[in-house]
N, C-alpha and C positions, 0 to 999 in steps of 0.2 A: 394484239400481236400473236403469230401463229403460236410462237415458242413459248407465253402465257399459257396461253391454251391447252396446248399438249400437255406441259412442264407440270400442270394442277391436275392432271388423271395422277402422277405417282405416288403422293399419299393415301390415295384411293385403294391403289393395287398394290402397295409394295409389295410380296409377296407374286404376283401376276411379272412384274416390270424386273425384276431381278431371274424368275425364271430364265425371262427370253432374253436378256443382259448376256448369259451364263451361256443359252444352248446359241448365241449368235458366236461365241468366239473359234476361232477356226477347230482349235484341240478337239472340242465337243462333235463338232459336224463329223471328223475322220472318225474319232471313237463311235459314234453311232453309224457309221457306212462299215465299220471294220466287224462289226459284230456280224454282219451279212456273207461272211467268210470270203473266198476266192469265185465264188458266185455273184457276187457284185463286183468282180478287178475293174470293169467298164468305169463302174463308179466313181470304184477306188484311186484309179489312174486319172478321172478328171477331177478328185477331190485333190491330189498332191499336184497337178498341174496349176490348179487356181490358186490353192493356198501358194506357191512358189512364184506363179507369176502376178498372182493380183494381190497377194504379199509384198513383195517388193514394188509395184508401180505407189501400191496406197501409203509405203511407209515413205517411199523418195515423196511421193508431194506432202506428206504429213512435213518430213525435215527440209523441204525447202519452204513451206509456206509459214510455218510455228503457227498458227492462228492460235487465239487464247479462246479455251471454252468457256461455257457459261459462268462457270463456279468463279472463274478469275474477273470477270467483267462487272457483271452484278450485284449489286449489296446482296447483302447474305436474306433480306425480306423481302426480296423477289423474287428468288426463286430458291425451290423442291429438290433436296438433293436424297437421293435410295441410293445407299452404299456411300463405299468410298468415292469421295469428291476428287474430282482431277481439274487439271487448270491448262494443259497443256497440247501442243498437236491435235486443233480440232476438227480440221479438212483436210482429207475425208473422213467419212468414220468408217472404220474397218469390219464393224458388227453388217454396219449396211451393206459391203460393198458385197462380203462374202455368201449375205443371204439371200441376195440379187443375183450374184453368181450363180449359186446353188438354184436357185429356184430355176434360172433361165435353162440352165443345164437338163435339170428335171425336167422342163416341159420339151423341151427339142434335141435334147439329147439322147434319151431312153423312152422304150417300148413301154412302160407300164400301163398298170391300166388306167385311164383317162382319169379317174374318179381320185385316186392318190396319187397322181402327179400333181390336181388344182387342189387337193387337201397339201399335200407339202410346200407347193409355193404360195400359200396364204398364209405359212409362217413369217415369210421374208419380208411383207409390210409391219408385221407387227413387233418384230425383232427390230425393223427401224425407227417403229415408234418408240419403242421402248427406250431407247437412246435419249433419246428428248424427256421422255415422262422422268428418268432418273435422273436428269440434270447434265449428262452429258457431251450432248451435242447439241446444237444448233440446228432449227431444218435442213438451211441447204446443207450443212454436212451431211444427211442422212440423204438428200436427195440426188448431193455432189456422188457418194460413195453407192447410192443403188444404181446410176447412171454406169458408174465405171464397174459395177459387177457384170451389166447385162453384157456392155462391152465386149469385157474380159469371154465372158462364157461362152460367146456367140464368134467372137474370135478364134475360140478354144475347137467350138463344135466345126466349123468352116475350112479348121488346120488341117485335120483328120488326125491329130497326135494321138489322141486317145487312145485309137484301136493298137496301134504300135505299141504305147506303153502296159498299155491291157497287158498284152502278152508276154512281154516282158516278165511280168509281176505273177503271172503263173505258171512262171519258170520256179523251178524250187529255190535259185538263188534270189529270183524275186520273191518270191514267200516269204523265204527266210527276211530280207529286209525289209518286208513290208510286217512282220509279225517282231522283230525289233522294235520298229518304229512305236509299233503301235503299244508294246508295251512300254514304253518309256512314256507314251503321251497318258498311258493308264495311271501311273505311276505320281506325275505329274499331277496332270488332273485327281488324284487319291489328294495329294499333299498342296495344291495350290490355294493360294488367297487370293480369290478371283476382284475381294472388295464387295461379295452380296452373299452376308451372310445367311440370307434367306435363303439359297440356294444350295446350301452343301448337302443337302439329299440328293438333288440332281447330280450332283458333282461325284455321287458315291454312284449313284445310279449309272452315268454314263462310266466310271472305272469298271464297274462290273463287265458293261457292255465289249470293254475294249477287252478286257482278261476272256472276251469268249472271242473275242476277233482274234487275239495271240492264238488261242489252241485252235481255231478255226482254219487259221492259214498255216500254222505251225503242222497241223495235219496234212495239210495239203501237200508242204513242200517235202514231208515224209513218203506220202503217196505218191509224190514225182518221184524219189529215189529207188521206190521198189521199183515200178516201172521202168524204171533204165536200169536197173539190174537184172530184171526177168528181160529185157529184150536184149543184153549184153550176153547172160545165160543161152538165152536161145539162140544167139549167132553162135556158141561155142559149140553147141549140140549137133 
């Protein structure tokens, strides 16, 4: 059985399967995009696009399907649980959907250089695995939920949203709520119980990142303000 299979790497790695547990939940992917300042808004704009909309498409079929995850199904000596055990809403899984998203994003979405666009979308198979290695999904949830990231993404790149919200967000009132947001998500992510306790260096690690995306865009939306004051000045002159 796949879910054997998989399920028996996570006593292997716990330590490994908890990291990528941790950096697949949506908080973590903004916080590490936000530390990029208002020089990635591209990003930034299709990261709050996907978490919003492939947020809600994954949580509506979580609450109309209820499937019960492993932890509920299985005598407890058949399967490998890292971290806390859940029993509940297990297609899709949301870790995969987002890392599917993000990765499809990365590859056809943005100009980088070729070499770390395929270094960061090799995170998103392994962020799915991990799912399974800790006990908390099933394959096809991780296969259900990377299906509906690529979707989502590809959707996303196709709309042309992005470049409109981009700009938005480096408007200084867009600054300002995107250097809110991000500080609450730091804040959060400081004080959350993700359920893998192997991870709270991560977990401190990415609050750091977010605290330099607050001053990051927080500068930014300061730098719009002079700006429209010296050219307000210079109409008076």
């Amino acid at each position: 059985m796949m879910f054997d299979g998989i399920n028996a790497l996570g006593p292997e790695a716990p330590w490994l399967w908890s990291q990528l547990s941790v950096a697949g939940l949506g908080v973590s992917a903004l916080l590490a995009v936000s530390c990029a300042g208002s020089a990635a808004a591209r990003s930034m704009a299709a990261m709050l696009l996907l978490l919003v909309g492939g947020g809600l498409l994954v949580h509506a079929i979580k609450s109309a399907l209820m499937l019960d995850r492993p932890f509920a199904v299985l005598p407890a000596d058949l399967i490998q649980v890292v971290g806390q055990p859940l029993r509940q809403r297990s297609m899709p899984s949301g870790h995969s959907a987002l890392a599917f998203a993000l990765a499809t994003w990365i590859l056809v979405g943005t100009g980088w250089w070729r070499g770390v666009r395929l270094a960061l979308a090799l995170i998103a198979p392994l962020v799915a695995l991990s799912r399974v290695a800790v006990g908390a999904h099933w394959p096809s949830d991780v296969v259900t939920g990377a299906a509906l990231g690529v979707a989502v993404a590809w959707g996303l790149h196709r709309s042309g949203l992005v470049d409109g919200v981009a700009r938005r967000l480096q408007s200084a009132p867009g600054a300002w709520m995107v250097a809110a947001l991000v500080s609450c998500a730091a804040l959060g992510m400081f004080v959350m119980k993700t359920g893998y306790p192997l991870a709270v260096a991560l977990q401190l690690v990415l609050a750091i990142a977010g605290a330099v995306g607050v001053l990051r865009w927080a500068r930014h939306a300061l730098d719009c303000h002079r700006r429209s004051l010296a050219r307000r000045d210079s109409g008076f002159a």
